[in-house]
C-alpha positions, 0 to 999 in steps of 0.5 A: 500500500502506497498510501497513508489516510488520516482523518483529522476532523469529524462532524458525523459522517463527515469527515476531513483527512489528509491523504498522503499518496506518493507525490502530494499531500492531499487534503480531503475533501478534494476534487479533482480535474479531468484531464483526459490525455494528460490535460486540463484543456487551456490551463497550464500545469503551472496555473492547476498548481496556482489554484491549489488543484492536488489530484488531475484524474486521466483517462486509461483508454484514451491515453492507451489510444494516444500517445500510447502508454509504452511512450509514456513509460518509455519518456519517465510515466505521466507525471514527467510527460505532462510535467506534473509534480503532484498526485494522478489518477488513472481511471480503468477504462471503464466508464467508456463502456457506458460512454463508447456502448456504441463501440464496445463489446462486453464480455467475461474477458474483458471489453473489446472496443472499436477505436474512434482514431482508427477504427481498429478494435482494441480489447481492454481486459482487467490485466490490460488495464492494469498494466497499462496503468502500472506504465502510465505510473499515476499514484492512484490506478482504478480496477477494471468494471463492468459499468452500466446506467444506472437507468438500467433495470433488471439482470444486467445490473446483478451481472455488472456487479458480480462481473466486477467482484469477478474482475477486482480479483484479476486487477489485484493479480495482475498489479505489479506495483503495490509499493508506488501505486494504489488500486482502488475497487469500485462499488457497483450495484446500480440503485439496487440496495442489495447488490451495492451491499454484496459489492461492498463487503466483497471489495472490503473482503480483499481490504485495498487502499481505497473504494470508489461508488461508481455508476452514478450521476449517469441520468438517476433521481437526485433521491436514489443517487444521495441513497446509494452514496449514504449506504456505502459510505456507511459501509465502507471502511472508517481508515480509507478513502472513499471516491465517489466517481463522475459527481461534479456539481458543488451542491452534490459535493457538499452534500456527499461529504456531509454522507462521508465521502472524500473524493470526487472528479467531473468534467462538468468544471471546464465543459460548463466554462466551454459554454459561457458559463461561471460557478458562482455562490449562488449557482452558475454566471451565463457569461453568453447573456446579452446583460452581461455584454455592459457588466463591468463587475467581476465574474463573483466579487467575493472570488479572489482568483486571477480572473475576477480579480483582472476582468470583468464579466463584460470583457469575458462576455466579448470573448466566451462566443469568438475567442478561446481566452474566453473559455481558458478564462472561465475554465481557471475561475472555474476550478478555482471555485472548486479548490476553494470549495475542497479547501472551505469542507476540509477547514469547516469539517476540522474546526467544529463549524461544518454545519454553519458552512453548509447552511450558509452554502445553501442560503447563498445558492437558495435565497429564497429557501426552496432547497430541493427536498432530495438535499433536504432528506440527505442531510437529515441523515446526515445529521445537519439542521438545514431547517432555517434554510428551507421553506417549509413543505409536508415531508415525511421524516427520513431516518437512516433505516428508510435507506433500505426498504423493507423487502430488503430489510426482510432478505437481510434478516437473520432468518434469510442470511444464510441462503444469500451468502449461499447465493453469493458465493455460488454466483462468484465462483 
């Protein structure tokens, strides 16, 4: 293991750590950039460690495609290539299964996928990936799963999930350097309460570095992802970080950490700038509106980063449609935003004050008080009083045993126990 995970303050569920890997000192919680072929597209290495970013996320797939990942090795691994001194993640190439569905196909061996550079299949195995990732050389490198919608219902999911328990197990024969890089698991399951738990305590069962919950913010209700997240942050081990992959949006950040989570990447940051469009306190800034043409206040008064404090939102206006300054403007304001919204959970989380940043969150993001009830119903749970937040509405209450419905309590009854683990078993062997 190449990793240590401290926790330095509690609130609950939530909690703020420091993660140390073995090219930064991490601390949680913390999101990090996308950066699909050893980029943040319009932004230097050199800017991503002026706005504090810790962690850039690649992409395994699209790295293999290009440069190709015997080049990256051969030229001292990813950090050196992109010249990045502090921490990477490598995803698996999973989640082009989901993405690229049109250009794969899955089976027990792996995802053979048709490339979009050449048209040339490429067959992506568990031990491909992995060793493609031990080449890449990233501090953190995610095992291969079978990834699906979570709009998808019936025996596709129960097949992706044991599928992944199946593959983890390949993942961690194939992984050849423990001591440098650190293979995290993903939960699996879809919205399904019983096969996220049988994902779960299988991932746990072979006690790795860390866990991710994946297959969500793919097109689910805000109340099944919130569910899904509490039950395996629940679950998961207290000495480990927990990543919650694809989730992008401030407000779903916020909220996830009040759950327990830790980690969390999107592209959602520097796609939205791409369109014109800021992160602000109070949601988002359409920089394309004609208003915004004669505005000569910053992007957010309150922001102290390069851009708001240098231009104004009627210069960037001029730009967002005819120039890409616009957009590499944005995207930098952007980030930043998310590197001082890590930086406020982690510093509110250890000095006892995280429930007053939470409700001042959401009153600056809904002044009016119509806080979504989804939001409402997670940080009950949670165990933060958002009530001078909200308006009030007919909401029943929801405590922690509403997470499973009563027919799965009954299959997780004592009576029932044996019979599923039987089942389990039969179904990984």
């Amino acid at each position: 293991m190449a990793l240590r995970f401290e926790v330095l303050g509690r609130f609950n569920r939530a909690r703020a750590a420091q993660l140390t890997l073995p090219h930064f000192v991490s601390q949680t919680p913390l999101f990090m950039p996308v950066g699909t072929q050893g980029t943040i597209k319009g932004l230097t290495t050199n800017q991503l460690e002026e706005i504090g970013c810790q962690i850039i996320l690649g992409n395994t797939y699209h790295l293999e495609l290009r440069p190709g990942s015997d080049l990256i090795d051969e030229l001292g691994g990813l950090h050196k290539f992109m010249n990045w001194p502090r921490a990477l993640l490598t995803d698996s190439g999973g989640f082009q299964m989901v993405s690229l569905l049109h250009l794969a196909d899955i089976t027990e061996k792996g995802v053979t996928f048709q490339s979009p550079v050449d048209g040339k299949p490429m067959l992506l195995t568990p031990e491909q990936s992995i060793e493609i990732q031990n080449r890449i050389g990233a501090d953190i490198i995610m095992a291969l799963d079978d990834v699906v919608k979570t709009t998808i219902t019936g025996p596709r999911i129960e097949e992706a999930m044991y599928r992944t328990l199946r593959w983890i197990d390949r993942c961690i024969a194939a992984h050849k350097r423990p001591n440098e890089q650190n293979l995290f698991g993903i939960v699996q399951g879809g919205l399904d309460p019983v096969l996220r738990d049988i994902c779960v305590r299988g991932l746990v069962d072979r006690n790795l570095p860390g866990y991710a919950i994946g297959g969500l913010a793919g097109g689910e209700d805000k109340d099944s992802f919130w569910r899904v997240v509490a039950q395996c942050t629940a679950a998961l081990p207290e000495d480990k970080p927990r990543y919650v992959m694809g989730v992008g949006y401030p407000l779903d950040i916020v909220v996830c950490s009040a759950l327990g989570a830790d980690m969390y990447d999107c592209v959602y940051p520097t796609r939205t700038a791409r369109f014109g469009t800021a992160l602000v306190p109070e949601g988002i800034l359409k920089l394309k509106q004609n208003a915004m043409a004669n505005d000569v206040r910053p992007i957010d008064p309150t922001c102290m980063c390069m851009v708001c404090k240098n231009y104004s939102r009627a210069y960037i206006h001029s730009l967002v449609t005819k120039d890409a300054m616009g957009s590499q403007l944005l995207s930098y304001h952007n980030l930043f935003y998310m590197m001082k919204l890590s930086r406020d959970l982690h510093a509110s989380i250890v000095e006892g004050r995280f429930p007053e940043f939470v409700r001042e969150f959401l009153q600056n993001m809904f002044p009016k008080g119509d806080v979504p009830e989804w939001v409402c119903n997670a940080m009950e749970v949670a165990g933060i009083d958002i009530t001078a937040c909200c308006s009030p509405f007919p909401a029943p209450k929801i405590g922690l045993e509403a997470l499973v419905s009563p027919m799965v309590q009954q299959r997780f009854s004592q009576k029932n126990n044996h019979s599923l683990l039987s089942s389990i078993n039969q179904k990984l062997k």
